[in-house]
C-alpha positions as CSV (number, residue, x, y, z in Angstrom):
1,X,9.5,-3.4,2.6
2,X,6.4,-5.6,3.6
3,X,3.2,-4.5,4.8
4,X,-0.3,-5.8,5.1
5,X,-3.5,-3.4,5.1
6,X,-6.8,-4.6,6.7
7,X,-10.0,-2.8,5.6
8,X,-14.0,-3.4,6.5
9,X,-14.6,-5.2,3.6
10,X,-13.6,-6.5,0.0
11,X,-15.0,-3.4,-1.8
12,X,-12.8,-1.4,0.5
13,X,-9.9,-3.1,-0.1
14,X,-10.1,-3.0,-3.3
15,X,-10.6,0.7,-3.9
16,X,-7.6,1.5,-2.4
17,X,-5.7,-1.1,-4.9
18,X,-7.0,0.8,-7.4
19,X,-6.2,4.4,-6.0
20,X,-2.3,2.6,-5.3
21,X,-2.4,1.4,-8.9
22,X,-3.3,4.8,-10.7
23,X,-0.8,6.5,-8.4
24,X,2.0,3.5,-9.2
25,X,1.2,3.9,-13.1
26,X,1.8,7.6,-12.8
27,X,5.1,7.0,-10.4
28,X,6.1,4.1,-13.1
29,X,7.0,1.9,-10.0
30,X,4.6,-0.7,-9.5
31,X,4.0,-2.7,-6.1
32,X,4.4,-6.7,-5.5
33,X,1.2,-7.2,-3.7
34,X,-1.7,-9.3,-3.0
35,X,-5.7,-9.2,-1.8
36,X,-7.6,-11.9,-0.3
37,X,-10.9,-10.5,1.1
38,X,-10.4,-7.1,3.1
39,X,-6.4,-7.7,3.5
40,X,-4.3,-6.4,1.2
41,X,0.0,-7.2,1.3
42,X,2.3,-4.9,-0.5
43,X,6.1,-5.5,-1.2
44,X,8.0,-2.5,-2.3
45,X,11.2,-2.9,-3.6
46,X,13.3,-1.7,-6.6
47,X,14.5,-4.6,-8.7
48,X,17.6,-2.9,-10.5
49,X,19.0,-1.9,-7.3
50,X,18.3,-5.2,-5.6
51,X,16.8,-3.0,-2.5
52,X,15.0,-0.7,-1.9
53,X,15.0,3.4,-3.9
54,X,14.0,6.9,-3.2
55,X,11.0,5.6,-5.7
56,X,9.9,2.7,-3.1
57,X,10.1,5.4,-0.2
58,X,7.6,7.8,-2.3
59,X,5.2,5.0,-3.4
60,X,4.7,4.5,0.3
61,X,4.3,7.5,1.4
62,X,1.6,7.7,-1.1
63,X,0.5,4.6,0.7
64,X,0.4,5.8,4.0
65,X,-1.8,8.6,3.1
66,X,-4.4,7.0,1.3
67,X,-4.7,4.4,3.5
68,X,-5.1,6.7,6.6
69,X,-8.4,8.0,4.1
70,X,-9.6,4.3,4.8
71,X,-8.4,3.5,8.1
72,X,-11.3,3.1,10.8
73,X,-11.3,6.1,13.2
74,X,-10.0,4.0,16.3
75,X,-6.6,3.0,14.3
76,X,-6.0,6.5,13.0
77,X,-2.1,7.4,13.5
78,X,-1.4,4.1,13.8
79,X,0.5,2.1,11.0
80,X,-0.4,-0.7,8.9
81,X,0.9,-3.7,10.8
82,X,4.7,-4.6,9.2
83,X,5.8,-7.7,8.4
C-alpha cells in the first residue's frame, strides 16, 4: 500500500513524520517512507507475510486521521492521492 501526502510546507511535513513515527514505535510496525520538501510517500507492508497485515491496515488508519489534522480545509474528506 503506497501513498503520497502533500502538506504547506517542510515543517508540516515533517511533524506529521514524527506524530506517524511515535505512533509506528508504539504499534512496533514501522513505515517504508520518504520526504522531500512538503511531500511525504509511505509504503506499508508486512515483510514476514510478504503483503500486507491487520498491522499495516491499523498503521493507516492512524494515518488517515492524523493526516486529516493537517489536511487544508478545501481537501478535507478527501484521501491522500494513491499510488
Amino acid at each position: 500500500m503506497t501513498r503520497e501526502f502533500v502538506f504547506g510546507g517542510f515543517a508540516e511535513a515533517f511533524a506529521f513524520m514524527t506524530q506517524i513515527a511515535l505512533a509506528a514505535e508504539r504499534l512496533d510496525h514501522h513505515p517504508e517512507w520518504s520526504n522531500v520538501h512538503n511531500r511525504v510517500r509511505i509504503v506499508l507492508t508486512t515483510h514476514d507475510v510478504h503483503g500486507l497485515s491487520t498491522h499495516d491496515a491499523t498503521l493507516s488508519a492512524l494515518i488517515d486521521r492524523v493526516y486529516a489534522a493537517f489536511a487544508p480545509a478545501e481537501s478535507a474528506g478527501r484521501p491522500a492521492a494513491a499510488i
